[in-house]
N, C-alpha and C positions, 0 to 999 in steps of 0.2 A: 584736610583732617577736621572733624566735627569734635566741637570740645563740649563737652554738656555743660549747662548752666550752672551745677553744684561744683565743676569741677576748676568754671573761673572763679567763681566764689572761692574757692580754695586757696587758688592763686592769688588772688588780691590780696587774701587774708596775710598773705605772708610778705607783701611787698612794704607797707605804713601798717604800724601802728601804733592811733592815741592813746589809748590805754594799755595797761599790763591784763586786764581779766573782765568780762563781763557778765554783768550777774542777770542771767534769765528767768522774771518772775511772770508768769499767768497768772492775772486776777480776774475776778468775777465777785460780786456786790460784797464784799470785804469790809464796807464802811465801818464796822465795828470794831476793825483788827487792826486794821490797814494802818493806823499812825505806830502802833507798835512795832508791827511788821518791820517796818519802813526805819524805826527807830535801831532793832534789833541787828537790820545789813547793814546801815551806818556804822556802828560800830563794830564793825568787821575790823581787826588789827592785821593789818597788810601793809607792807613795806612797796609799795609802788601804786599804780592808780588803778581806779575804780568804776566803772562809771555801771548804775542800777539801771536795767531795761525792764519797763512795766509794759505788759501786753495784756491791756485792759479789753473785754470779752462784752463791751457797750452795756455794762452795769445799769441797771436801773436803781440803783443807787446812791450814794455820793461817795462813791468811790473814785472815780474818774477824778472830779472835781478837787478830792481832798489831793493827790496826787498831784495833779496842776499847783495847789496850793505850795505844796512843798517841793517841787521839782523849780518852783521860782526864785526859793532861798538854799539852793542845793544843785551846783550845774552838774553832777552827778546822775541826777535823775534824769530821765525822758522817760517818757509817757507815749505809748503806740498803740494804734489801732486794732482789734483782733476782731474782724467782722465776722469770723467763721466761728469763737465763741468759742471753743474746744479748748484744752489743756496744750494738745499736740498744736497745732493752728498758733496758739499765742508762742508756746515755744520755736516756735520756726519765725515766725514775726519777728520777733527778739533776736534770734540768728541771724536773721536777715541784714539785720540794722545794725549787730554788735560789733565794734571794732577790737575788741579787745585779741590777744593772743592766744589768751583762755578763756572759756565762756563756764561757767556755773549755773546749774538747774537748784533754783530754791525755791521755796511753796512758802505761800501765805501761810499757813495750819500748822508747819513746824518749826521749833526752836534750835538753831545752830551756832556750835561754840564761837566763839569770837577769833577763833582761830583755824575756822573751817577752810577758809580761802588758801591763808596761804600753807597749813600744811597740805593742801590738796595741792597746790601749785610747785610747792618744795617736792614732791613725788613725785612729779608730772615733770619736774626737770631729771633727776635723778636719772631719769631713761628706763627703758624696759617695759613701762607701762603708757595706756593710751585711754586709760579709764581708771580714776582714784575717785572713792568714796568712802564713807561712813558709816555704822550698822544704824540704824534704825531700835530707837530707846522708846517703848511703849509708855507713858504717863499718862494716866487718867484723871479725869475732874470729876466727873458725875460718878454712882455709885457704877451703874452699865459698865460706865468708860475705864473704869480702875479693872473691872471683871475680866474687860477683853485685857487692858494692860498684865495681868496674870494671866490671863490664857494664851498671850504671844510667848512668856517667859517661861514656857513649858510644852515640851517637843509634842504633846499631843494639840498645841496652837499654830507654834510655827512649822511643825514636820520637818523635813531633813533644809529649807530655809535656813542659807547663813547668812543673811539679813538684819534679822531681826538677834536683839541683844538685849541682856541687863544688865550687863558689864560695862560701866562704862571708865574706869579705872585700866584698864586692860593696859598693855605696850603690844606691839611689834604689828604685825599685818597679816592679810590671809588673803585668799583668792577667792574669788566670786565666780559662779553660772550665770543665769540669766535671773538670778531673784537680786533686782539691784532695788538702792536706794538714792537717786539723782545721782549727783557726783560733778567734777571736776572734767575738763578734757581740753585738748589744745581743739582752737576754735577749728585751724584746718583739718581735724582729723574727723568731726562730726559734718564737716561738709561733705568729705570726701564719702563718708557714708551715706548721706542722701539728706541727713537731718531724719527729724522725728515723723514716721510713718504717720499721716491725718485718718488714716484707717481705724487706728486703735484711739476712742475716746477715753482711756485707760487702760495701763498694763504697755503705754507706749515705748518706756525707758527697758523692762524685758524684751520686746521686739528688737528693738535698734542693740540692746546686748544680743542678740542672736546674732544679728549681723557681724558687730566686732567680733565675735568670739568666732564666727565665720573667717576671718580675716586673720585670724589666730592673733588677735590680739591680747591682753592680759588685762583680769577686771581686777584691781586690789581696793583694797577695803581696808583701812585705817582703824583702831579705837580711838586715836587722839578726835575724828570727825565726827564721831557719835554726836546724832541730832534727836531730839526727842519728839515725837511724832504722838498727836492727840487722836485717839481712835473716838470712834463713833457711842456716842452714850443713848441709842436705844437700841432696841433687838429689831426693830423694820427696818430702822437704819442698816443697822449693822447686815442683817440676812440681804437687801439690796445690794449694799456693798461687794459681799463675796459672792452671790452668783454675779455680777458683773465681771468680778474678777475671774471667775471659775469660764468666763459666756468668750470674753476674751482670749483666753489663755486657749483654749479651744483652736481660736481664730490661728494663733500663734503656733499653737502644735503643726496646723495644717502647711504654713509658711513655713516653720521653720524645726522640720522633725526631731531634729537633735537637741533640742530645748526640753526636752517630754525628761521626768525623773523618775524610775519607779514611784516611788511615794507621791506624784501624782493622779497617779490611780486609785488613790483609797479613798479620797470622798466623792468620785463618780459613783466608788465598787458600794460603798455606804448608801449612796442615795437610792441606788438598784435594789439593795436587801431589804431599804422600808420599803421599796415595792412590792415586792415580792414578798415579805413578811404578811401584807395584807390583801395580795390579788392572785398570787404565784397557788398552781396544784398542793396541797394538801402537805405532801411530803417534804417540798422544796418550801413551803412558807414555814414550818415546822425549821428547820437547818436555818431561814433567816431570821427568822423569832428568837433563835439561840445565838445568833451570833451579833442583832441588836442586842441581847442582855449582857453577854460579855461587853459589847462598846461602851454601853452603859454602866458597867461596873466598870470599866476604866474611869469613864467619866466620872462616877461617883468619888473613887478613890480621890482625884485628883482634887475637887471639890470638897474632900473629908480634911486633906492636908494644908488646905490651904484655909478653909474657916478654922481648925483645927490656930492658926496665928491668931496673936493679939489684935483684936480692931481691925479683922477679915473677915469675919464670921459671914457677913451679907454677900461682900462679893465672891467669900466659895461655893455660897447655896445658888448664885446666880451664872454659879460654871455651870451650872445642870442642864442653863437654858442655852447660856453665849455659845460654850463649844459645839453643841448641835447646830444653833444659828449660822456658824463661821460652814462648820463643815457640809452641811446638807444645802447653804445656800452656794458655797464653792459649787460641788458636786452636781445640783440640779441645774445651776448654770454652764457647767464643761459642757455635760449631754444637752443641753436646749442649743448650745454652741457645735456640739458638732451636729446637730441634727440640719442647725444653718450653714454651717460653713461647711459644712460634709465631715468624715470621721475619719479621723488622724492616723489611717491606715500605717504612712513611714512613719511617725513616731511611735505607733505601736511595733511596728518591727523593729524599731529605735535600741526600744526598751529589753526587746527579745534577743538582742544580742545580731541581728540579722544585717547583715551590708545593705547600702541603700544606694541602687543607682547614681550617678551623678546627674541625670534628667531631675531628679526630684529638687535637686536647688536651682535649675533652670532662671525659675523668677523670683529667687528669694532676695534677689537685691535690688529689686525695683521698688520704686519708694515713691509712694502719691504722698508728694509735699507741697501742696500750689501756694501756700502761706510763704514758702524758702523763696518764690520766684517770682512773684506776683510784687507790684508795689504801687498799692492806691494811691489814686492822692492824698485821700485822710490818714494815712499809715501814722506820719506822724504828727500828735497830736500835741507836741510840742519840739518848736525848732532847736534842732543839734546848737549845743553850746558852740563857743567860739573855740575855733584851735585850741589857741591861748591858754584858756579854761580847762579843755580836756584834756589837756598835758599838763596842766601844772595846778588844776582845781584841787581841793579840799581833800586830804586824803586821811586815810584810818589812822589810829595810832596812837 
């Protein structure tokens, strides 16, 4: 009987374990953030142990360095190799190496309550569920960055997205699709999935929810987790961002059809009509010139009501630029995405209501992870504490 590699992995995972949770961060040249960062998962308030997995992406930097520094005075810490440099790549690194029960996906760029561990882990015993997270709290610094943070907080930002939040008082729980925000999960349960696809350089944690949610698992979604995420404070930035996102998701439709939402279709169908607004016959750029002004008077409205606030004025007049930015750089990036990866034919029957063979999931659970399987010598770039240490080191609290 041939057992795959992810699936002894799995098994071990359940045989010893030195810790209760491991927390999976990718970094790359952070030197700026990184002691806060690092300050911010310390003080995680968890009732059992901890140990922090860095899967540094060869920084040119002093990032690496400053990490060493402090994984010295902290057996918590280790410090790992991520020679593939990718988001996905350092998270499977981190997998690789975690001993924990439960493993936790946290980024350098956002702020999570001190409390994010263990009620994700308190749900995750509970039963029922195999993925617990938190929405996603938009807060901005720069004038740009406040802009986009109001234009997440409004349906014409986040579309039918139940991700994204500005609630962060909320109680009770909800359910998620494939728009997640990291999360929580027992370690063998993201083995057993393949770990995180090195395919996708982002939009990885929606992929690997396709899968679960192939698996009929359940994705729940906490307010008490609510993390506050720093969006991008220019409009290059930002417009790069979302065709990435849009070039991606593309990728994903073709993988995984039952991911597609209706309300994914509207900043493809947007980017089509400024085309056609300015290249389409006569009659037909006529009907898109009318139905860019309509988008644009939404837009405006939305930008009217929000300068319309005390000490908003700047960033409603710069909804005029972000929300086109978000949605025409989503939108040009689906189509340059399926134009790559070919066009999301079952997810468009997806969406049409149409049954979709079972040959179309054929390969949807194949998962290029060489990061999950692979183990250099440099992997790790500082030695596992002692037993001792890892069961009874320095804990939150």
């Amino acid at each position: 009987m041939n057992i795959s590699p992810a699936s002894r992995l799995a098994a071990a995972s359940t045989s010893a374990h030195d810790v209760d949770v491991s927390v999976l961060v990718p970094v790359l040249n952070e030197e700026r953030d990184i002691r806060e960062t690092v300050a911010a998962m310390q003080a995680q308030r968890f009732e059992g142990s901890i140990e922090l997995l860095f899967a540094d992406g060869r920084s040119n930097d002093r990032t690496r360095e400053i990490l060493l520094e402090l994984a010295a005075s902290d057996p918590r810490i280790r410090v790992l190799d991520n020679p593939r440099r990718r988001t996905a790549s350092g998270l499977n690194v981190c997998l690789r190496e975690a001993r924990g029960q439960y493993v936790a996906r946290m980024d350098a760029h956002t702020f999570y309550p001190d409390s994010y561990l263990a009620a994700g882990v308190k749900r995750l015993r509970r039963g029922d569920t195999d993925w617990v997270s938190g929405p996603a709290v938009a807060r901005g610094s720069g004038v740009v960055s406040r802009s986009v943070a109001l234009a997440l907080a409004s349906w014409l930002g986040r579309g039918a997205s139940r991700k994204w939040s500005e609630d962060t008082g909320g109680a009770g729980e909800y359910e998620l699709d494939t728009g997640v925000f990291g999360g929580v999960w027992p370690r063998a349960k993201v083995l057993e999935a393949g770990g995180w696809d090195e395919r996708w350089p982002i939009n990885q944690d929606s992929e690997m929810a396709s899968r679960f949610l192939r698996r009929d698992a359940r994705l729940v979604c906490l307010h008490e987790m609510a993390s506050h995420y720093l969006p991008r404070d220019s409009l290059p930035a930002l417009t790069r961002q979302y065709f990435r996102y849009g070039f991606y998701r593309a990728r994903t439709f073709r993988r995984h059809p039952q991911s597609m939402r209706p309300s994914h279709l509207i900043a493809p169908a947007l980017a089509c009509v400024l085309v056609a607004a300015m290249v389409a016959p006569r009659p037909l750029r006529r009907s898109s010139r009318l139905a860019l002004a309509l988008y644009l008077a939404c837009i405006a409205a939305t930008g009217a009501r929000v300068a319309a606030r005390r000490g908003e004025r700047l960033e409603g007049v710069l909804l005029l630029t972000v929300l086109p930015a978000m949605h025409l750089g989503w939108g040009f990036g689906a189509l340059t995405g399926a134009l790559r990866f070919g066009p999301p034919i079952s997810a468009l029957k997806h969406v049409a209501g149409r049954p979709l063979p079972g040959a179309v999931f054929e390969s949807a659970e194949t998962v290029y992870a060489p990061s999950l399987h692979e183990r250099p010598l440099s992997a790790v770039l500082r030695s596992d504490p002692p037993a001792a240490d890892a069961a009874t080191g320095r804990r939150t609290g």
